[in-house]
DORO-567690 format. One record per residue: x, y, z of N, C-alpha, C in turn; residue in one letter. Coordinates in steps of 0.05 Angstrom, whole numbers, plus 32768, in hexadecimal, padded with zeros to 4 digits. Last residue first. Example, Ala and Ser with C-alpha at 12.3 -4.5 7.8 and 13.67 -1.06 7.14 Angstrom:
2
81017FD3808E81117FEB808F81028001809Ds81087F8E809C80F67FA6809C81087FBE809Ca
END
This chain:
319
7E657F6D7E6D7E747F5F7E5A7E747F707E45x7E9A7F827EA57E737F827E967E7E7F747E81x7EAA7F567EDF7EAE7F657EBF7E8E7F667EB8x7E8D7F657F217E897F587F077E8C7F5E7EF2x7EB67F7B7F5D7E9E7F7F7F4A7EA27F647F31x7EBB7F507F9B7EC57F5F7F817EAE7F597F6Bx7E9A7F627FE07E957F527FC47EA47F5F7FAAx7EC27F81800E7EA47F787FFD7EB37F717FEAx7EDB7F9080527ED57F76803B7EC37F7F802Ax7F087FBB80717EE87FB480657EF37F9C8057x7F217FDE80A87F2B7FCD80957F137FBF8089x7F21801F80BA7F20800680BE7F2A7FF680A7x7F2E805180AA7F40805280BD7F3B803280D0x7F10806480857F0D806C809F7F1E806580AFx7F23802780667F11803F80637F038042807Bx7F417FF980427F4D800D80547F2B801D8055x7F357FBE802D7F387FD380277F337FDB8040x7F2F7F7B7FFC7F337F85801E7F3C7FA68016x7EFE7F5C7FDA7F0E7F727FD87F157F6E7FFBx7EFB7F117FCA7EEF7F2E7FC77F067F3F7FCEx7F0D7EE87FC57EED7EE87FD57EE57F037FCEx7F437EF37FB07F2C7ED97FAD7F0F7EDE7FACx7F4B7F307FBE7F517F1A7FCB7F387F0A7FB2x7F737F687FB27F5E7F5D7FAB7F637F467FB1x7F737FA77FE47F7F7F8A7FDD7F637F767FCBx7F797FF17FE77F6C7FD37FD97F767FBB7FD0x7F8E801B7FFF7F9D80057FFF7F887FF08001x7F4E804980147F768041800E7F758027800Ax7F21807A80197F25805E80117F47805E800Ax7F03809E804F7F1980A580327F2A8080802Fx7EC880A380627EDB80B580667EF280AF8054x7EAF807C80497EA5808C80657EB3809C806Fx7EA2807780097EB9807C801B7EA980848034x7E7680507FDD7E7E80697FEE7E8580638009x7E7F80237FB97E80802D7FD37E8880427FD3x7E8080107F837E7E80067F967E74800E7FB8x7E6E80387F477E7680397F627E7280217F6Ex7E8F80267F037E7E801F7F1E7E8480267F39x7E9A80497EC97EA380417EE17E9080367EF8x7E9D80497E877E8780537E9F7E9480477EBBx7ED5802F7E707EBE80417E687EB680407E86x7F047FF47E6C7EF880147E6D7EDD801B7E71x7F127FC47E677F167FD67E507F0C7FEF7E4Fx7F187FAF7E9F7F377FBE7E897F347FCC7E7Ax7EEA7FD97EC57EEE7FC57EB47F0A7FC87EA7x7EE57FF47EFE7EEF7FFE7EDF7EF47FE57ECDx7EC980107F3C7ED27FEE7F2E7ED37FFC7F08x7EDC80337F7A7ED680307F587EE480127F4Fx7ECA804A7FAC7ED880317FA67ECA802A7F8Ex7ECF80947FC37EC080847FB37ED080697FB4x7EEA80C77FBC7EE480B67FDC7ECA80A07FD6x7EF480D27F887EE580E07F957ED780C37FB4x7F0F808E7F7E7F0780AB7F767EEF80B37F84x7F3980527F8C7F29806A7F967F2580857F82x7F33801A7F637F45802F7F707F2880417F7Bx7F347FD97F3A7F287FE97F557F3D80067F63x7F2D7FC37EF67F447FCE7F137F2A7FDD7F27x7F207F807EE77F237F987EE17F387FAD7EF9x7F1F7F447EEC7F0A7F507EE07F0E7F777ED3x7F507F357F047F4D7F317EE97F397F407EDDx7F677F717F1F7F5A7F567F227F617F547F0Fx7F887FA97F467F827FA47F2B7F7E7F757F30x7F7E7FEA7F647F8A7FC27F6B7F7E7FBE7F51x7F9D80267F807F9880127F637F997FFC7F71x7F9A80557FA37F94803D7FAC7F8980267F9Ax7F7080927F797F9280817F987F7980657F8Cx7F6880D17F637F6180B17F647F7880A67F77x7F3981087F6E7F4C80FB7F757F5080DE7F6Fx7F2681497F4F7F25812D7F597F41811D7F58x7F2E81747F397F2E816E7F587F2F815B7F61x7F21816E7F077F3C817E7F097F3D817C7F32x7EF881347F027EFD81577F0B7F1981617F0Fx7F1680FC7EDE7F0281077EF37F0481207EF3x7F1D80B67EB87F2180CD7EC07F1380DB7ED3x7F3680777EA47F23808A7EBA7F28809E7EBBx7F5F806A7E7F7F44805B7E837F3080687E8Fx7F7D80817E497F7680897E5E7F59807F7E67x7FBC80617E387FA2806C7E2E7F95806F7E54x7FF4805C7E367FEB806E7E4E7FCE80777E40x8008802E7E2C7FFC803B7E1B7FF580557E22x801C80047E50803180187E4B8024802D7E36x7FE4800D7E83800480197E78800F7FF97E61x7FB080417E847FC3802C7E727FE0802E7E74x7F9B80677EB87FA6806B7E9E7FB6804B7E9Cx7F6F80947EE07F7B807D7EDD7F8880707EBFx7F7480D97EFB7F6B80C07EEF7F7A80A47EEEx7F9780F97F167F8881057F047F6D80E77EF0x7FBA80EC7F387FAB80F57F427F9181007F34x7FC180A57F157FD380BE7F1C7FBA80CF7F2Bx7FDA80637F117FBE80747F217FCD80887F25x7FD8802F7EE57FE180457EF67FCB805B7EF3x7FD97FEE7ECC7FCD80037ECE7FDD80127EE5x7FE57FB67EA07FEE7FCA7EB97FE37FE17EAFx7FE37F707E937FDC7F887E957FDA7F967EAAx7FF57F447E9280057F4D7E807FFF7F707E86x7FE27F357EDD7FEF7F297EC37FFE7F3C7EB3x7FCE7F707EE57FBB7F567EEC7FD07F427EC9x7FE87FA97F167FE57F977EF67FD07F817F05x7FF37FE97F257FE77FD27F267FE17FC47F0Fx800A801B7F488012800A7F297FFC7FF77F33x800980637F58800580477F577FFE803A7F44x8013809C7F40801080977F67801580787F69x803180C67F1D802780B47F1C802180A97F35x803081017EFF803180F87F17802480DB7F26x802580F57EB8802481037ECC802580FE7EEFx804880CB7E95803680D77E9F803380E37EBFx806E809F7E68806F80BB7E76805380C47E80x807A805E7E6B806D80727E658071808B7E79x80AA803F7E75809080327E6E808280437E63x80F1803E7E6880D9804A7E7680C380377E63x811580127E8B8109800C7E7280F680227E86x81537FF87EB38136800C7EB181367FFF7E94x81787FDA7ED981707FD77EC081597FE97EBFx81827FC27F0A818C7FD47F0381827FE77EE5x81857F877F12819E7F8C7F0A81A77FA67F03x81477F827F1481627F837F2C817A7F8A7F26x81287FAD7EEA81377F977EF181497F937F05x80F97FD87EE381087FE27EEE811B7FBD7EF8x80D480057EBE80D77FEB7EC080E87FE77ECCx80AB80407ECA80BC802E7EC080C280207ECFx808780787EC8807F805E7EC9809780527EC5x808680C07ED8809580A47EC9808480887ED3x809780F67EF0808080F27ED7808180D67EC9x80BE81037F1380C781027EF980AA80FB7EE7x809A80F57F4680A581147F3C80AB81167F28x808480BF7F3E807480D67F42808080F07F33x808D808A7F2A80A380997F37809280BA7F2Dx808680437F30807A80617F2E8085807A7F3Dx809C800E7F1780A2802C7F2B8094803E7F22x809B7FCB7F1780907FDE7F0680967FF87F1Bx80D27F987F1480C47FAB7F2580B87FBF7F07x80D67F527EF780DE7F707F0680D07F7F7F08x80C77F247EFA80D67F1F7F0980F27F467F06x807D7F2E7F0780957F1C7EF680B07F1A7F0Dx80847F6A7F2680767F5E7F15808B7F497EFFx807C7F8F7F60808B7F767F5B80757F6A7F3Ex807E7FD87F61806C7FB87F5B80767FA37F48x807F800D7F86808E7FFD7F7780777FE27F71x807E804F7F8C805B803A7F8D807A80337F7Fx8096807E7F8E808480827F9E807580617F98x80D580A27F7E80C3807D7F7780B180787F8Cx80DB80D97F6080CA80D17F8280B980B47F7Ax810F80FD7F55810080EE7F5680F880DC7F71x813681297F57811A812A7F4F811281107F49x816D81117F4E8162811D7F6A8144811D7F68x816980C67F32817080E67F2D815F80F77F4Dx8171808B7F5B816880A17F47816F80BC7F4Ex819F80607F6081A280737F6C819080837F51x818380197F5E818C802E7F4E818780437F62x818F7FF27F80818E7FE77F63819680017F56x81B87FFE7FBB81A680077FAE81A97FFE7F8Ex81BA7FC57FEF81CC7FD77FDC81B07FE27FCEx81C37FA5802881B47FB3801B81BE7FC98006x81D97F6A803C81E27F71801F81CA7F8F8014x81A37F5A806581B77F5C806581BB7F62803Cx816D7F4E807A81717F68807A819A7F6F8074x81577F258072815D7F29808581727F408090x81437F29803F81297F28804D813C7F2E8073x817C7F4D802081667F38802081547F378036x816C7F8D7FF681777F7F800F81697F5D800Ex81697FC67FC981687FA87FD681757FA17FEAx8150800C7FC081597FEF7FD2815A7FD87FD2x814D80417F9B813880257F9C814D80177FA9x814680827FB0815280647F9D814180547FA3x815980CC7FB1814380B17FAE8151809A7FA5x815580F07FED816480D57FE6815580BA7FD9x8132810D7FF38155811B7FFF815F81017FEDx80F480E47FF080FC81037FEF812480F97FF6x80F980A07FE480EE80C47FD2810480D47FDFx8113805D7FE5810B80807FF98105808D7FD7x80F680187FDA80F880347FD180FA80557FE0x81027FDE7FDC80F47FF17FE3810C800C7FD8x81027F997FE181057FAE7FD080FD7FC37FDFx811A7F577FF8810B7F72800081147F877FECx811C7F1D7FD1812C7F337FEB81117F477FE9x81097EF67FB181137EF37FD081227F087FD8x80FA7F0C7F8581137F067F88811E7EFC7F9Ax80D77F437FAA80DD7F387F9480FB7F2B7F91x80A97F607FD780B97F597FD780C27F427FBAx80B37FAF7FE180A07F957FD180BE7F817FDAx80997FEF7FF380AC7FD57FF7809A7FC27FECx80A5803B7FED8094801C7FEA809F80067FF5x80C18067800180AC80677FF18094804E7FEBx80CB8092803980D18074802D80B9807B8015x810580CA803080EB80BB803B80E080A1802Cx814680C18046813180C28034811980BA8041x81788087805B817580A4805B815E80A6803Dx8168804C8081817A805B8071816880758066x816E801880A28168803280A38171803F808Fx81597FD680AC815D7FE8809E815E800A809Ex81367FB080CC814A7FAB80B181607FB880ACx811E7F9C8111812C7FBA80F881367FAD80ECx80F57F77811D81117F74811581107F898101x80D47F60815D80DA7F79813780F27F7A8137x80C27F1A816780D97F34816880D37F4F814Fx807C7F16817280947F0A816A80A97F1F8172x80407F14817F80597F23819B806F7F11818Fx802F7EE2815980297EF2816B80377EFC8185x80447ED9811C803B7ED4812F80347EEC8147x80647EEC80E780477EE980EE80407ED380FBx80A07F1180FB80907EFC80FB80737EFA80F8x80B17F4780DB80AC7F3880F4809D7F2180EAx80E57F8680CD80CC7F6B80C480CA7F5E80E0x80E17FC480B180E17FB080C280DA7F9980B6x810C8001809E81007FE4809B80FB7FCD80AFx81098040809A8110802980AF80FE801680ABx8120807E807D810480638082811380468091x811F80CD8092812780B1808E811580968083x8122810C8087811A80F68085812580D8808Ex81358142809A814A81288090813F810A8095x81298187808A811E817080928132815A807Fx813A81B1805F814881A480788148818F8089x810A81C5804B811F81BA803F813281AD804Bx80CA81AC806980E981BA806A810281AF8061x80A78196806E80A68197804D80BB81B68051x80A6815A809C80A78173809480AA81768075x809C812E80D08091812B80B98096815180A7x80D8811480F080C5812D80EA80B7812E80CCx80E880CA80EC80EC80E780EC80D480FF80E7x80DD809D80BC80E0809C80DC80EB80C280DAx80AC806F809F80AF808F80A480B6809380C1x80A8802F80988098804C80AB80B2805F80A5x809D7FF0808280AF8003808380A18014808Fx80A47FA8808580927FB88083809D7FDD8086x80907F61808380A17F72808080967F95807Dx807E7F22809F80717F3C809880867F4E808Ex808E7EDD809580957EFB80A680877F0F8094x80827EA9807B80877EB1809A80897EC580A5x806E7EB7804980687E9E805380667EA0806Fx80757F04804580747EE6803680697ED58048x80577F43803780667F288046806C7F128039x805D7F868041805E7F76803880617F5C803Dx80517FD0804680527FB1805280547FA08041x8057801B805780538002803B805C7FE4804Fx805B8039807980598044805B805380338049x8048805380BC804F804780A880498043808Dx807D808580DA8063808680C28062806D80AEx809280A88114808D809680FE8076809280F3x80AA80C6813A80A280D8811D809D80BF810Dx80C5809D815B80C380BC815B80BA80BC8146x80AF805A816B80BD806E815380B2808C8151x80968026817C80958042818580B5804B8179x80727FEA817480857FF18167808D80178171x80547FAF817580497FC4817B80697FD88175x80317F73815F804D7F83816680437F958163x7FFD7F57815780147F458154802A7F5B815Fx7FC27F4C81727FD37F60816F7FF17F52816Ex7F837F3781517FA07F30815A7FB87F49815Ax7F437F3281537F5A7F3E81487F757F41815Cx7F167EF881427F217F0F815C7F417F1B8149x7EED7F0081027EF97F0281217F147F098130x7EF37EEB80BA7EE97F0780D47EF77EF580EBx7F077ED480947EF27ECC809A7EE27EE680AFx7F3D7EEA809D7F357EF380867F177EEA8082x7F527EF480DD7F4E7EDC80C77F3D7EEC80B8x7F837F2E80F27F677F1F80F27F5E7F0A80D9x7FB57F4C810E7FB37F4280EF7F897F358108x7FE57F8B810D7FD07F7E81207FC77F62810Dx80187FB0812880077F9C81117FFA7F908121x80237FF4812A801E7FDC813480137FD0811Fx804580398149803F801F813380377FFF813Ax8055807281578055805B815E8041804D8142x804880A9814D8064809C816B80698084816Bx802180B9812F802C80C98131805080C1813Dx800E8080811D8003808C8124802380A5812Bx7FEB803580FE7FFF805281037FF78068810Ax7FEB7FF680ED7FEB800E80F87FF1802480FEx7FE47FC680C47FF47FD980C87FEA7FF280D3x7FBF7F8980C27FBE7FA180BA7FD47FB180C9x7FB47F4B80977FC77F5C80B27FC67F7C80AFx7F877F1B80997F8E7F4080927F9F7F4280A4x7F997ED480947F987EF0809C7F967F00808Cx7FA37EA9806D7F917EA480877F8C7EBA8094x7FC27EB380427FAE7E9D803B7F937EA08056x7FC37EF780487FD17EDA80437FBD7ECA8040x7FD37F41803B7FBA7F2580467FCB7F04803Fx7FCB7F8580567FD47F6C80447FC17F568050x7FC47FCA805A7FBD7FA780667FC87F9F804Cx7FD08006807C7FD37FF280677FCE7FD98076x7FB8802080AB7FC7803180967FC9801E807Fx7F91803380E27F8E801A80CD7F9E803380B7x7FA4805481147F91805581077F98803C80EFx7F99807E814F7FAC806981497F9880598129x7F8B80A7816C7FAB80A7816B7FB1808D815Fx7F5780B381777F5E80B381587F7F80B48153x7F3880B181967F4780BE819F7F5E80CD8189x7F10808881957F0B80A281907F1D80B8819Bx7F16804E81697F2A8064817F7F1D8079817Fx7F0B801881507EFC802C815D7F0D80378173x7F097FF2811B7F1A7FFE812F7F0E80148131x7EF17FB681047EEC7FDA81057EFF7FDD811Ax7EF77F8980CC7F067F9380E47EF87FB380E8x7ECE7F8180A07EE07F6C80AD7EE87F7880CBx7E8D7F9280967EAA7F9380A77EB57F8380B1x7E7D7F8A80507E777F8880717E917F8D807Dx7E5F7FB6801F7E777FAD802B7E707FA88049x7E1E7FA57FFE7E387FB3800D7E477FA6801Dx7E207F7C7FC07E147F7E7FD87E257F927FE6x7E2E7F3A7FA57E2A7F5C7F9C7E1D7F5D7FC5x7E647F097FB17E407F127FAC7E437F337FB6x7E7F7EDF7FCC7E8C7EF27FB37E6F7EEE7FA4x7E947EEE800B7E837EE07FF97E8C7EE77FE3x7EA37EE580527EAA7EF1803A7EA37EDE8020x7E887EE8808D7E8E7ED980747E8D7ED98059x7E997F0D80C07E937F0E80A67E977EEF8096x7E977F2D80FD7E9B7F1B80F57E937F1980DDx7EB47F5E811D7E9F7F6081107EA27F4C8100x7ED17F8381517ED07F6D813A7EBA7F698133x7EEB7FBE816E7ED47FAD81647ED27F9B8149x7F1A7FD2819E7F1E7FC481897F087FB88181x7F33800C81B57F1B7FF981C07F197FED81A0x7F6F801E81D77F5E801C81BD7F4D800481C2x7F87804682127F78802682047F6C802E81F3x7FB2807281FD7F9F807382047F9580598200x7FEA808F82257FEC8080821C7FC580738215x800680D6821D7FEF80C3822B7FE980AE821Bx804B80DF821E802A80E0821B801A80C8821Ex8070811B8232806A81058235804A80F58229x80B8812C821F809B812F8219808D81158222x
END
């Protein structure tokens, strides 16, 4: 099979990120009208966005100064059936996983996830980690090694260290379960494990502690002692599972980041601000099409929407 390889036309949009009310400016726009290639997750360091690419064949990182300008294409990556799923970095290297194989909801379908990492620099080596059987679920990194998680044929949770050696599983979970969202907190993991209905605690050594039972849980987010989770039905306390946000038997929430002042997630293609202790919610922004993977920075928010990468101002606890 053969395909057409298309130039993506790349528009920057320079910013100096403030921490003042006002709409979101554009850090990065990506402009394809061809739509084979698209903004999937960002992270950030002291001096960059790096953002993660993806697209049906292929994959890329790209990063830009967190001030705005020119945008850097650091590695480019071509994988049958890949999907990327989650990033992470430290000091020197990016780390980062995709969905390798036929995307299907056939029992037969044989998933896989394939770990990378690379350098944050520019046209470094990719260095595969990792392959192993399942679809991927997350990656963090804690302890100095790499964590991560498959779902579907084959669930567990993974360690390895950063150089991809000694990879053993902390825990082989039950068939029904789907550790979809992990989060390095302290010095062990919080799991959101969707299919079984669970929140729990989860120690290198192996060690669970459930946290709370609720409904299909998608994402963890703390600030310190306090943790919140984002199921498709609202937003909820953990380990109390009181219930901070709610919405329409249609509505949708994703994409928890949690500050000191309160938490930020998506509803109804919306960028909602929720104080810790609750009540009335604030829109920030309407979606131009569907808000993901909210980083809370210093200066403010970085966020997914449309398939660019935005800046605005984090909201203000009410008092």
């Amino acid at each position: 099979m053969k395909y057409l390889v298309v130039p993506v036309l790349l528009l920057t949009v320079a910013c100096a990120p403030a921490f003042s009310p006002g709409p979101p400016r554009a850090l990065q726009i990506v402009h394809n009208r061809y739509g084979h290639e698209s903004a999937r997750l960002v992270a950030i360091d002291d001096r960059h966005v790096y953002i993660l690419d993806g697209s049906n064949d292929s994959f890329g990182l790209r990063r830009v100064p967190r001030g705005g300008g020119p945008t850097e294409t650091i590695t480019r990556g071509n994988e049958s059936g890949s999907w990327p799923t989650a990033i992470a970095l430290d000091d020197t290297h990016l780390y980062f996983m995709v969905h390798v194989g036929e995307v299907s909801f056939r029992s037969d379908a044989k998933p896989q996830t394939r770990v990378f990492r690379a350098e944050k620099t520019v046209e470094p080596r990719l260095e595969a980690l990792a392959t192993v059987d399942g679809a991927p679920g997350d990656l963090v990194l804690l302890g100095g090694d790499i964590i991560f998680s498959t779902t579907e044929q084959s669930p567990a949770i993974h360690r390895m260290s950063k150089q991809g050696q000694s990879r053993s599983a902390i825990v082989e979970l039950a068939a029904e379960s789907a550790p979809v969202d992990l989060l390095a907190h302290g010095n062990t993991l919080i799991v959101a494990d969707h299919d079984r209905g669970i929140v729990f605690e989860l120690s290198l050594a192996g060690e669970t502690r459930e946290l709370v039972k609720i409904e299909g849980p998608v994402e963890v987010a703390a600030h310190g002692d306090r943790l919140a989770v984002v199921t498709a039905r609202g937003v909820f306390e953990v380990p109390s599972g009181k219930q901070l946000a709610r919405g329409s038997r249609d509505a949708t929430f994703k994409a928890l980041a949690a500050a000191p002042e309160g938490l930020y997630y998506r509803h109804e293609q919306q960028l909602r601000f929720l104080p810790w202790t609750g009540g009335k919610a604030t829109i920030l922004q309407k979606a131009r099409f569907d808000i993901d993977d909210v980083i809370v920075a210093d200066e403010g928010l970085y966020y997914i929407d449309s398939n660019e990468v935005w800046f605005r101002a984090r909201a203000r606890a009410r008092s």
